[in-house]
N, CA, C and O atoms as a printed pandas DataFrame, in Angstrom:
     atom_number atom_name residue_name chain_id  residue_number  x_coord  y_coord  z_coord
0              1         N          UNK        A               1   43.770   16.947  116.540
1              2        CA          UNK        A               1   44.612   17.875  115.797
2              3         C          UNK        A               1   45.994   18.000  116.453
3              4         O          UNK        A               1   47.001   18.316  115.819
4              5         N          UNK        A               2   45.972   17.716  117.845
5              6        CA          UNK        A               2   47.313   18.005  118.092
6              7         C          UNK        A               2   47.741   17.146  118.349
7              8         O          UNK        A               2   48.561   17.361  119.242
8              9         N          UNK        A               3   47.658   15.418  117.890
9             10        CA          UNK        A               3   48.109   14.138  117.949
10            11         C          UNK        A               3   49.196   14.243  116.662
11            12         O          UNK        A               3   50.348   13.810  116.621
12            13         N          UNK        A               4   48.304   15.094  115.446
13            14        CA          UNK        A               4   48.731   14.905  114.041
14            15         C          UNK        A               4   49.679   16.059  114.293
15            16         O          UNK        A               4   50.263   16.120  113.211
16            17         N          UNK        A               5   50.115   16.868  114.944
17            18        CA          UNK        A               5   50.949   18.234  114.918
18            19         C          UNK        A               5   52.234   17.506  115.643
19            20         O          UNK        A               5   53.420   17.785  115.467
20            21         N          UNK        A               6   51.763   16.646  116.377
21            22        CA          UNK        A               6   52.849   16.253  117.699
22            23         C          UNK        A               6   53.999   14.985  116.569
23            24         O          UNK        A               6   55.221   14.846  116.621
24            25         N          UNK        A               7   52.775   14.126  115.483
25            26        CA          UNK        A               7   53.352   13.448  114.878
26            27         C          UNK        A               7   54.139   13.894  113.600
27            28         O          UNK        A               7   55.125   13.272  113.205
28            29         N          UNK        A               8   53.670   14.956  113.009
29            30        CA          UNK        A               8   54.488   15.407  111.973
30            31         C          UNK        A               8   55.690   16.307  112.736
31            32         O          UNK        A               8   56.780   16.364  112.167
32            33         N          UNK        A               9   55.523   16.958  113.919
33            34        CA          UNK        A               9   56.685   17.011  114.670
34            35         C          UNK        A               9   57.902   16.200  114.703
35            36         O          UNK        A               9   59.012   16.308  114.182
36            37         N          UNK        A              10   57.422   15.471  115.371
37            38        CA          UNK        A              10   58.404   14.024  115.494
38            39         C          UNK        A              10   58.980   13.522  114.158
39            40         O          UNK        A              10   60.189   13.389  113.966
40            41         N          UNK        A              11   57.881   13.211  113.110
41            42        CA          UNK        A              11   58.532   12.794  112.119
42            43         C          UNK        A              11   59.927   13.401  111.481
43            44         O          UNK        A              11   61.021   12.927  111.170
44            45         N          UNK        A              12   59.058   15.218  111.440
45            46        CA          UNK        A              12   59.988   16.128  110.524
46            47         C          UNK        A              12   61.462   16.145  111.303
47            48         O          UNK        A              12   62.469   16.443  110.660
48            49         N          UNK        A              13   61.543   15.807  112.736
49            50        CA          UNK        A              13   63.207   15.420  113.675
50            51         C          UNK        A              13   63.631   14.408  113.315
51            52         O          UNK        A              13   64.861   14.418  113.271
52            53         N          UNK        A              14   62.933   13.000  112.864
53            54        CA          UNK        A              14   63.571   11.730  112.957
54            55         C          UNK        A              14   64.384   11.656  111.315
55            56         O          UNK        A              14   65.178   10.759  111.031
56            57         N          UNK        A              15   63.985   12.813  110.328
57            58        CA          UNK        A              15   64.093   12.884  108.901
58            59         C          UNK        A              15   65.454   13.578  109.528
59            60         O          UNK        A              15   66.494   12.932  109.401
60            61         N          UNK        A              16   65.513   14.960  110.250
61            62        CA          UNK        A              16   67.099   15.898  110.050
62            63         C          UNK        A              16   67.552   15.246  110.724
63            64         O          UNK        A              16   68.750   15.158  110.455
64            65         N          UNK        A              17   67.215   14.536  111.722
65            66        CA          UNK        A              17   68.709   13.860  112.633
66            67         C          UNK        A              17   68.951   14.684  113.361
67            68         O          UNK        A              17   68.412   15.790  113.409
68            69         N          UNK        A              18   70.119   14.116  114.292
69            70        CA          UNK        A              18   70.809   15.131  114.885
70            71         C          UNK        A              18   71.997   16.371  114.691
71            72         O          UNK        A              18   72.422   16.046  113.583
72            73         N          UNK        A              19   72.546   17.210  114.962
73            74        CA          UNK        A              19   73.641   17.985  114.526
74            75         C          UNK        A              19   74.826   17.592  114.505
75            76         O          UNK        A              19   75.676   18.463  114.687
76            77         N          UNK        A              20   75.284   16.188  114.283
77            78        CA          UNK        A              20   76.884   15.753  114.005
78            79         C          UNK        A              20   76.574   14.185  113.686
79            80         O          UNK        A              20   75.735   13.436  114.186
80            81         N          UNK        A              21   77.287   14.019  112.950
81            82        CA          UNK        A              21   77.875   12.583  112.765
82            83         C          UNK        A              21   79.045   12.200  113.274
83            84         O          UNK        A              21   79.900   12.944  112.792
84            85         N          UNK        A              22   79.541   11.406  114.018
85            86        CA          UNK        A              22   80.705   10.795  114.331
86            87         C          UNK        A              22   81.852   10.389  112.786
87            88         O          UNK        A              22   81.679    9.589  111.866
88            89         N          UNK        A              23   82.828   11.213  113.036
89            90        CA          UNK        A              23   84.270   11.048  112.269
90            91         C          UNK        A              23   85.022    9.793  112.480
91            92         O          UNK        A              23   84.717    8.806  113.149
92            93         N          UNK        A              24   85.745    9.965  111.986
93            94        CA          UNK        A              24   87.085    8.835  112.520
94            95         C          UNK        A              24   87.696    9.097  113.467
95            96         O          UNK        A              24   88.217   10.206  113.580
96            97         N          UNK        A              25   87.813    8.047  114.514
97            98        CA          UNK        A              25   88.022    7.958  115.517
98            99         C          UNK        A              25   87.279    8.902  116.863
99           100         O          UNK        A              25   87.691    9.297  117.953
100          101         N          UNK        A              26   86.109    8.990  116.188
101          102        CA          UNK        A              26   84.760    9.421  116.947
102          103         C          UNK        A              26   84.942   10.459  117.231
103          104         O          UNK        A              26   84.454   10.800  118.309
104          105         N          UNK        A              27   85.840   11.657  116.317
105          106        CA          UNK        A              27   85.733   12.752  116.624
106          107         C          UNK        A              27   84.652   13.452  115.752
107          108         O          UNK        A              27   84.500   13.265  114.545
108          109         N          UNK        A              28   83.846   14.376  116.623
109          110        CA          UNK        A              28   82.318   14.945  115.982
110          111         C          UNK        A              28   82.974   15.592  114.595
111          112         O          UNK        A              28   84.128   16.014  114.531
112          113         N          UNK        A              29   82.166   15.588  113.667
113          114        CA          UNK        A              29   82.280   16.255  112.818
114          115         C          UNK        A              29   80.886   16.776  112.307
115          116         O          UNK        A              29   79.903   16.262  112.841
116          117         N          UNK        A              30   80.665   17.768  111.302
117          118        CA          UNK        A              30   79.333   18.559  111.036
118          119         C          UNK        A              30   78.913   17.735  110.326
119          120         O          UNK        A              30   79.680   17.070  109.629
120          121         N          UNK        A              31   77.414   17.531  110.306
121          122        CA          UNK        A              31   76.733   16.921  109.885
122          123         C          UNK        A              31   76.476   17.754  108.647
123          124         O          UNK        A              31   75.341   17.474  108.261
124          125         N          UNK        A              32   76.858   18.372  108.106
125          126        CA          UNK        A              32   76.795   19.164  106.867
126          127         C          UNK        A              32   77.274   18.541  105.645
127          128         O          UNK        A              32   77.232   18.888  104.465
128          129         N          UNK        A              33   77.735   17.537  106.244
129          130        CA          UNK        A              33   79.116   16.961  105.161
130          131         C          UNK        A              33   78.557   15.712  104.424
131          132         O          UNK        A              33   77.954   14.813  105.011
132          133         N          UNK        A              34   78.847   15.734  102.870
133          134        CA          UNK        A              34   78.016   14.204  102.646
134          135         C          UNK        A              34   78.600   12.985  103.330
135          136         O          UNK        A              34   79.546   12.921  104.116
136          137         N          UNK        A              35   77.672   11.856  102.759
137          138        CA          UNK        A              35   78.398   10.509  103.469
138          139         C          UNK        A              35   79.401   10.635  102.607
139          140         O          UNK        A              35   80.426   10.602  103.288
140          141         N          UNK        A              36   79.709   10.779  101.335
141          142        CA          UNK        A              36   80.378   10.225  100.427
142          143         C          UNK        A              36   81.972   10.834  100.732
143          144         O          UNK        A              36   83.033   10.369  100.317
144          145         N          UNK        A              37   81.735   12.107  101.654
145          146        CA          UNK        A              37   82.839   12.863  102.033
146          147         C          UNK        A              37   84.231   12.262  102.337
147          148         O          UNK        A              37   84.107   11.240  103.011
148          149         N          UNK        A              38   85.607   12.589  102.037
149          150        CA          UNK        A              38   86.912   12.115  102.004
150          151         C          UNK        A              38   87.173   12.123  103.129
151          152         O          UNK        A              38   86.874   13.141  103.753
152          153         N          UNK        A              39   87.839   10.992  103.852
153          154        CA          UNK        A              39   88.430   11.342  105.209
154          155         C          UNK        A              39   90.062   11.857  104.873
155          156         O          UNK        A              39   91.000   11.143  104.519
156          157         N          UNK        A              40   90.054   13.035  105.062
157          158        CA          UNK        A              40   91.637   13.746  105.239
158          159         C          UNK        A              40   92.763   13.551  105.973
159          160         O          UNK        A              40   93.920   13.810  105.642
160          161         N          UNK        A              41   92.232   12.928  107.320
161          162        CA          UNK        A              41   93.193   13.246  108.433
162          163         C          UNK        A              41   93.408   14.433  109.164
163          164         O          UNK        A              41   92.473   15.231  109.233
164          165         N          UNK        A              42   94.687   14.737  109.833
165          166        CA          UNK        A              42   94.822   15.633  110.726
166          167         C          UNK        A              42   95.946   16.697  110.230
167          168         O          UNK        A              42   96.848   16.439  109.432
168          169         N          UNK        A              43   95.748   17.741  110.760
169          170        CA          UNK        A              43   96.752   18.712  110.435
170          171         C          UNK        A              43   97.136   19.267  111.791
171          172         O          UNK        A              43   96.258   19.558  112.603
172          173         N          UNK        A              44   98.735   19.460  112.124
173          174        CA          UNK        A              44   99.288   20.011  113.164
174          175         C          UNK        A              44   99.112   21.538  112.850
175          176         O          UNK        A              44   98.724   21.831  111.719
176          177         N          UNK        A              45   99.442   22.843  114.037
177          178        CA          UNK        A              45   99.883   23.658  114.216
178          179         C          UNK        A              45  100.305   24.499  115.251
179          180         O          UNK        A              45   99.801   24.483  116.374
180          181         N          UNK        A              46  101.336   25.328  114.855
181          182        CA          UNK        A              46  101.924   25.044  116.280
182          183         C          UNK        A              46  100.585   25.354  117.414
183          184         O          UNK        A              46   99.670   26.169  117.290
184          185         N          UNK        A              47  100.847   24.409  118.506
185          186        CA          UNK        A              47   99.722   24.495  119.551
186          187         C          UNK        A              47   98.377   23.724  119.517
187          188         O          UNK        A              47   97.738   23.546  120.554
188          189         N          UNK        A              48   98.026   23.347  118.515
189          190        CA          UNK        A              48   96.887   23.132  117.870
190          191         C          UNK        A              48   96.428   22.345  117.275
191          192         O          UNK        A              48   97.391   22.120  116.542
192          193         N          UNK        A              49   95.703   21.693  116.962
193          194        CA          UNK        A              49   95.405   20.705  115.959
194          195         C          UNK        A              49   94.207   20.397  115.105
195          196         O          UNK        A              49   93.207   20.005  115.705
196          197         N          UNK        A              50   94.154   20.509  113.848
197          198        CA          UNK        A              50   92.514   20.429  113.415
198          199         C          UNK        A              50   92.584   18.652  112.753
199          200         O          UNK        A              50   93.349   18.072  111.982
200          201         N          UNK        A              51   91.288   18.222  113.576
201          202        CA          UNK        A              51   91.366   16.607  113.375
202          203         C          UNK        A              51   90.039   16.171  112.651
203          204         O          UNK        A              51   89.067   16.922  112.564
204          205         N          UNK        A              52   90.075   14.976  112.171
205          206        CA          UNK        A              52   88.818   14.904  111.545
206          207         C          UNK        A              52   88.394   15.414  110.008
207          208         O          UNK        A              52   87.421   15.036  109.357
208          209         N          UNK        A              53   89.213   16.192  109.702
209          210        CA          UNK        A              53   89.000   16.903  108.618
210          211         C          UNK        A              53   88.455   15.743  107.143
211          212         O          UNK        A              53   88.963   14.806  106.527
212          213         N          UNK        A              54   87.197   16.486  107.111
213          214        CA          UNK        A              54   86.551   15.270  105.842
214          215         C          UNK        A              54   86.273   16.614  105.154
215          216         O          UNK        A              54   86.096   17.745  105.608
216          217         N          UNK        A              55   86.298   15.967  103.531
217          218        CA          UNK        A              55   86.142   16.900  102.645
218          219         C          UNK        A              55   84.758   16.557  101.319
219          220         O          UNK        A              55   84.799   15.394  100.919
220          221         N          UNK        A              56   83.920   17.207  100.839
221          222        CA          UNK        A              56   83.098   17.002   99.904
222          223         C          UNK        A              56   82.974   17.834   98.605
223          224         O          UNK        A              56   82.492   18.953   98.432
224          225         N          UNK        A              57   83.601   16.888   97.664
225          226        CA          UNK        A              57   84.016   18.173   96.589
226          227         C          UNK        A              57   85.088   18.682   96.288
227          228         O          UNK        A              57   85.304   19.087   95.146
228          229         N          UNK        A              58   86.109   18.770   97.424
229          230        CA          UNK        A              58   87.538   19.470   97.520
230          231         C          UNK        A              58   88.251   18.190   97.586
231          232         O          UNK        A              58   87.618   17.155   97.794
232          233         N          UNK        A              59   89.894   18.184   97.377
233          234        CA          UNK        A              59   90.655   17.534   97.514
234          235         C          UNK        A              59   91.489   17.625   98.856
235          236         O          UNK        A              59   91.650   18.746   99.340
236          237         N          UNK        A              60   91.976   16.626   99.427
237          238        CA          UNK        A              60   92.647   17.027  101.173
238          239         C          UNK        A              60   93.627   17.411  100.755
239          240         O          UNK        A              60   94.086   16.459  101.385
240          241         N          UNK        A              61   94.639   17.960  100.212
241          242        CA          UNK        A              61   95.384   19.031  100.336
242          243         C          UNK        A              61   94.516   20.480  100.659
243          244         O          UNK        A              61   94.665   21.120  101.700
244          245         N          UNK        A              62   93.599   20.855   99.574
245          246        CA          UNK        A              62   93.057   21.862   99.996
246          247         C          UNK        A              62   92.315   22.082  101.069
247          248         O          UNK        A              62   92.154   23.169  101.623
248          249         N          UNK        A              63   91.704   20.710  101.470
249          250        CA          UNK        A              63   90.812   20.927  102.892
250          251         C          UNK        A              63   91.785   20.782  104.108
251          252         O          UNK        A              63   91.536   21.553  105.034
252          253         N          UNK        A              64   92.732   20.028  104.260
253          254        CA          UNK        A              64   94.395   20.655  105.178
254          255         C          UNK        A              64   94.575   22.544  105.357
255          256         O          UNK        A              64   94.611   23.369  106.270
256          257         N          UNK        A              65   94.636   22.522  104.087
257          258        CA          UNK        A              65   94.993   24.439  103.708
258          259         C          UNK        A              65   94.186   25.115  104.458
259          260         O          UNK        A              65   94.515   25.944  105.307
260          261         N          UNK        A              66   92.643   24.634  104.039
261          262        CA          UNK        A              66   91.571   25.263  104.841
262          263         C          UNK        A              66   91.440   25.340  106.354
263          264         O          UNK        A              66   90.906   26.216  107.035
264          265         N          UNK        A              67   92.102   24.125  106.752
265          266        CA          UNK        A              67   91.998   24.009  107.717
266          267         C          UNK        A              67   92.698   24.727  108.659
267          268         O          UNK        A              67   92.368   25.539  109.524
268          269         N          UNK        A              68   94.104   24.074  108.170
269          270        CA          UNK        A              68   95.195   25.318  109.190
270          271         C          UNK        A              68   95.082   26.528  109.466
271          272         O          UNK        A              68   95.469   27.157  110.451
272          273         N          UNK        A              69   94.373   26.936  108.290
273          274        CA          UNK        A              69   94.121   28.294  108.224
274          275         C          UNK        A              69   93.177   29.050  109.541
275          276         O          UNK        A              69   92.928   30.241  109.732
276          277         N          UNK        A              70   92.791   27.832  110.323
277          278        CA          UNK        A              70   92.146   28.151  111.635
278          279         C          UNK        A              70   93.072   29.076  112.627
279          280         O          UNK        A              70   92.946   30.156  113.205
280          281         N          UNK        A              71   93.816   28.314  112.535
281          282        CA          UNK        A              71   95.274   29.010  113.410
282          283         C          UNK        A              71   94.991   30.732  114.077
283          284         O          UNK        A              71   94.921   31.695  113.313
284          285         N          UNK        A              72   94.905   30.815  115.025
285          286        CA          UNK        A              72   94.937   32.201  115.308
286          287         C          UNK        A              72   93.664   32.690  115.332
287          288         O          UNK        A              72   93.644   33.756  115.946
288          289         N          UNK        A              73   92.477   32.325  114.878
289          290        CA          UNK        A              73   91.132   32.555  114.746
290          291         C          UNK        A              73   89.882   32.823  115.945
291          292         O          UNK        A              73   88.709   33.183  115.856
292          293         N          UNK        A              74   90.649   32.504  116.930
293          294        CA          UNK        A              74   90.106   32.213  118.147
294          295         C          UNK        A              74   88.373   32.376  118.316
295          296         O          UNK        A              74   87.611   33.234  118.761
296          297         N          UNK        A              75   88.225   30.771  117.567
297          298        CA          UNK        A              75   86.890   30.648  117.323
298          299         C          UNK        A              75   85.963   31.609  116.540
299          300         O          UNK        A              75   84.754   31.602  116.773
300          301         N          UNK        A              76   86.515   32.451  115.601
301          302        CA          UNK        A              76   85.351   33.394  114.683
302          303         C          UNK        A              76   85.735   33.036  113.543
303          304         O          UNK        A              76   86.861   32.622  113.265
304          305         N          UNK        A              77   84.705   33.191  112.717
305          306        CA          UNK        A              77   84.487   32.593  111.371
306          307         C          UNK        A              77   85.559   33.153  110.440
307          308         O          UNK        A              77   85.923   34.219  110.936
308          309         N          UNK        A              78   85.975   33.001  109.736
309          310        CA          UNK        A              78   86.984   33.058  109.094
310          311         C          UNK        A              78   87.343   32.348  107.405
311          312         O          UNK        A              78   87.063   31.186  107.110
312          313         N          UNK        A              79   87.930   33.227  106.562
313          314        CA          UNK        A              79   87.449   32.658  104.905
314          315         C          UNK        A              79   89.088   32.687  104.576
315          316         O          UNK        A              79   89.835   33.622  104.866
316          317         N          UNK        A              80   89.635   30.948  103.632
317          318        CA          UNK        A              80   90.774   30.818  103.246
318          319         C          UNK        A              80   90.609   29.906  102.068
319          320         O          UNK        A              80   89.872   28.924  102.154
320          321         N          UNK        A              81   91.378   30.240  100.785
321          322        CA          UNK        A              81   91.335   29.770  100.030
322          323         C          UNK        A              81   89.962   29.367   99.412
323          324         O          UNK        A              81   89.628   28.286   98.929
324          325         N          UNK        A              82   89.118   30.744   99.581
325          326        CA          UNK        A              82   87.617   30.494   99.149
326          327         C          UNK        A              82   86.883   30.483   99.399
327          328         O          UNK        A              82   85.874   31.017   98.938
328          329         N          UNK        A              83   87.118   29.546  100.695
329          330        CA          UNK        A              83   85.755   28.988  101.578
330          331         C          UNK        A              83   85.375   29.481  102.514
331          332         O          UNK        A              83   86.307   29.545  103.315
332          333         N          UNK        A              84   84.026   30.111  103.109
333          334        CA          UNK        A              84   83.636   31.093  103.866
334          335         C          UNK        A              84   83.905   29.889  105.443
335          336         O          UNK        A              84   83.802   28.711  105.102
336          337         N          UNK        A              85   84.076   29.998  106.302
337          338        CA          UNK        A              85   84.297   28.845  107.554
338          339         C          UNK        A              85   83.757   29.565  108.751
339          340         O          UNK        A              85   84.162   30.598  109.285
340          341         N          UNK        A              86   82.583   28.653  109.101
341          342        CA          UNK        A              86   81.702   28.994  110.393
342          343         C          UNK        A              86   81.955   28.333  111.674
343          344         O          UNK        A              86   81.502   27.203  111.855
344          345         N          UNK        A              87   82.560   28.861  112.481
345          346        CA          UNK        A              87   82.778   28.136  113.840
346          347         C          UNK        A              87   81.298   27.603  114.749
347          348         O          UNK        A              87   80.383   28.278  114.278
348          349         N          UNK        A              88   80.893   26.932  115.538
349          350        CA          UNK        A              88   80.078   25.862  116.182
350          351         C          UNK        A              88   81.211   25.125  117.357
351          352         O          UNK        A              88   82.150   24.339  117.229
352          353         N          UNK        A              89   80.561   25.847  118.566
353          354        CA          UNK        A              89   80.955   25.225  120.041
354          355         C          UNK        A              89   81.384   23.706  119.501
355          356         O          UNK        A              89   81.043   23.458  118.345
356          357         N          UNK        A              90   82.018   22.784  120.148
357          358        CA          UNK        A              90   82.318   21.152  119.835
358          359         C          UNK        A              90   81.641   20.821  121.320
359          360         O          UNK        A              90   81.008   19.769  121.415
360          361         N          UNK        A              91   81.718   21.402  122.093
361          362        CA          UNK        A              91   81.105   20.824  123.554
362          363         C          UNK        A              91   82.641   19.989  124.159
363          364         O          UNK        A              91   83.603   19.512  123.557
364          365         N          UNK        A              92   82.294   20.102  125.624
365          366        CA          UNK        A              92   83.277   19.583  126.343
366          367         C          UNK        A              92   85.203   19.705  125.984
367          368         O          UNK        A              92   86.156   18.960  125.758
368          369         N          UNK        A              93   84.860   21.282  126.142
369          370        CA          UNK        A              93   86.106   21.769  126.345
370          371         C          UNK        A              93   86.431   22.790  125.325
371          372         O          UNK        A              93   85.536   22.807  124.481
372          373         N          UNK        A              94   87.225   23.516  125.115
373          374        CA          UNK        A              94   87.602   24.573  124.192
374          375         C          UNK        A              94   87.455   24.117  122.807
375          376         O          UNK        A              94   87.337   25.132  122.120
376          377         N          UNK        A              95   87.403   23.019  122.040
377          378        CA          UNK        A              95   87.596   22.832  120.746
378          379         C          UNK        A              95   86.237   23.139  120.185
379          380         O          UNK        A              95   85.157   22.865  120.709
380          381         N          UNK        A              96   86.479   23.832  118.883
381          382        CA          UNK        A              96   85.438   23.793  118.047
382          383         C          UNK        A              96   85.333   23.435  116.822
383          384         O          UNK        A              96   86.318   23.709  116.136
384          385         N          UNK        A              97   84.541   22.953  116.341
385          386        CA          UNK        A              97   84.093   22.342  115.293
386          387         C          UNK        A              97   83.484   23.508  113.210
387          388         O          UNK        A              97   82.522   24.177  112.833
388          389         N          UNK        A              98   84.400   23.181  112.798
389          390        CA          UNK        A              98   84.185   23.975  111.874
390          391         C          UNK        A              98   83.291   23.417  110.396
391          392         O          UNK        A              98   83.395   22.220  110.126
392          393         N          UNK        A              99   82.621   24.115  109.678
393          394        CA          UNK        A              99   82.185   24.052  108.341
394          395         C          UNK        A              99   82.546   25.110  107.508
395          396         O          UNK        A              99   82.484   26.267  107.923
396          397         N          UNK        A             100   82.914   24.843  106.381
397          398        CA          UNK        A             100   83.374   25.527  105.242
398          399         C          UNK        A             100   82.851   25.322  104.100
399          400         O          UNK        A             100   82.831   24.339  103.359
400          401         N          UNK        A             101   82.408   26.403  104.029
401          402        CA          UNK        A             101   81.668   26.238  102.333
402          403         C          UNK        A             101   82.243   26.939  101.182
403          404         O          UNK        A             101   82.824   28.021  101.265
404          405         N          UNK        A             102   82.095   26.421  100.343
405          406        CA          UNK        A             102   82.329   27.590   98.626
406          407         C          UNK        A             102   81.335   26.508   97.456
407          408         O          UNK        A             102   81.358   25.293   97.264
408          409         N          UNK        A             103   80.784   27.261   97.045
409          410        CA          UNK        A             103   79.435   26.707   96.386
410          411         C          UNK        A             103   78.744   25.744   96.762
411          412         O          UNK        A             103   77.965   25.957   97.691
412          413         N          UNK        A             104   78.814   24.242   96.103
413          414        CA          UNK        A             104   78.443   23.009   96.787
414          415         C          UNK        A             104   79.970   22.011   97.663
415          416         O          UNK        A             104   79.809   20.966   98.294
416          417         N          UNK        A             105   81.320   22.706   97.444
417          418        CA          UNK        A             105   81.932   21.813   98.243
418          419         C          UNK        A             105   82.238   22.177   99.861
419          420         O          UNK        A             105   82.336   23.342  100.245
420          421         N          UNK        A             106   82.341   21.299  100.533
421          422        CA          UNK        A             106   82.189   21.315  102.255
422          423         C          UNK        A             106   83.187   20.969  102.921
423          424         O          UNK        A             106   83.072   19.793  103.264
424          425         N          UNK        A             107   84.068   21.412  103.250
425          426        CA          UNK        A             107   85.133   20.764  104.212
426          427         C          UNK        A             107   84.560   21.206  105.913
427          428         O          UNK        A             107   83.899   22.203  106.203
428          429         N          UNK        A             108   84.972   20.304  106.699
429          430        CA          UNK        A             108   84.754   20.030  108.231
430          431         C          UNK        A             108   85.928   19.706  109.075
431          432         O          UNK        A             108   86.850   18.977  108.709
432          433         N          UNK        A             109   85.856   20.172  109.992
433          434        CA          UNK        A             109   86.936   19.431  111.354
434          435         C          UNK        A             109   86.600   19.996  112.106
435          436         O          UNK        A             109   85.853   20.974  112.075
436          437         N          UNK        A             110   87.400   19.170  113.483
437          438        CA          UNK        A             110   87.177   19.605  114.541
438          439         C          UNK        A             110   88.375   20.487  115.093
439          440         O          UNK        A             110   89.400   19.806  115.121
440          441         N          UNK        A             111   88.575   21.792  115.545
441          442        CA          UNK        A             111   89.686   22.295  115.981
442          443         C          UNK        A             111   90.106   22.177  117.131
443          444         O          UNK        A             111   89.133   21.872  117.820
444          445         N          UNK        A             112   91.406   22.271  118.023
445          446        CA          UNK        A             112   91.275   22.321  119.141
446          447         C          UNK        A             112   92.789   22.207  119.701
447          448         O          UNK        A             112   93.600   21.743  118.899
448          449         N          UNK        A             113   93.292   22.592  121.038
449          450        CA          UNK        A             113   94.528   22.048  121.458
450          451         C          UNK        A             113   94.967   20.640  121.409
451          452         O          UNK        A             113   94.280   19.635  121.590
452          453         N          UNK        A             114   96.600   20.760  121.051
453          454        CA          UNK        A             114   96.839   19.505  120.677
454          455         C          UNK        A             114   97.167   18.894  122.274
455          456         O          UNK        A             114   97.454   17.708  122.434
């Protein structure tokens, strides 16, 4: 019994994966995001930079908008142009990694000093 607990264990991890997929130019991004998701690019601000930004559903102007809108946030969740946006540590160093939702569309990036 606990061969079959240990294996549907294992299985039910090897199905979710891990918590990020690699972006462009191997910056983490949330694994929340479909494959089919837009790569956006980067948005400056002063100090700052949100990179990575892929979008599902939205168009990259608006997932830019969303994004900048990090600015000043100092890592707490925060809602612009709709989308409710949940901050998530990025690991190895101050930047963090965001998801944004409004119904089924998803925008992502990674935030952080430029």
């Amino acid at each position: 019994m606990r061969r079959l607990a240990l294996a549907l264990t294992l299985a039910g991890l090897a199905l979710t994966g891990c918590g990020e997929d690699s972006g462009p130019g191997g910056e983490s991004t949330p694994a929340t995001l479909p494959s089919s998701a837009t790569d956006c690019g980067n948005v400056m601000v002063p100090g700052h930079e949100a990179v990575g930004i892929r979008a599902g559903g939205a168009g990259c102007e608006l997932a830019k908008a969303v994004a900048a809108a990090a600015e000043g946030r100092g890592r707490a969740p925060y809602e612009a142009e709709g989308y409710s946006c949940e901050p998530a540590d990025a690991g190895g160093g101050g930047d963090t990694n965001y998801t944004c939702t409004r119904g089924d569309a998803v925008i992502g990036f990674r935030y952080g000093t430029a």
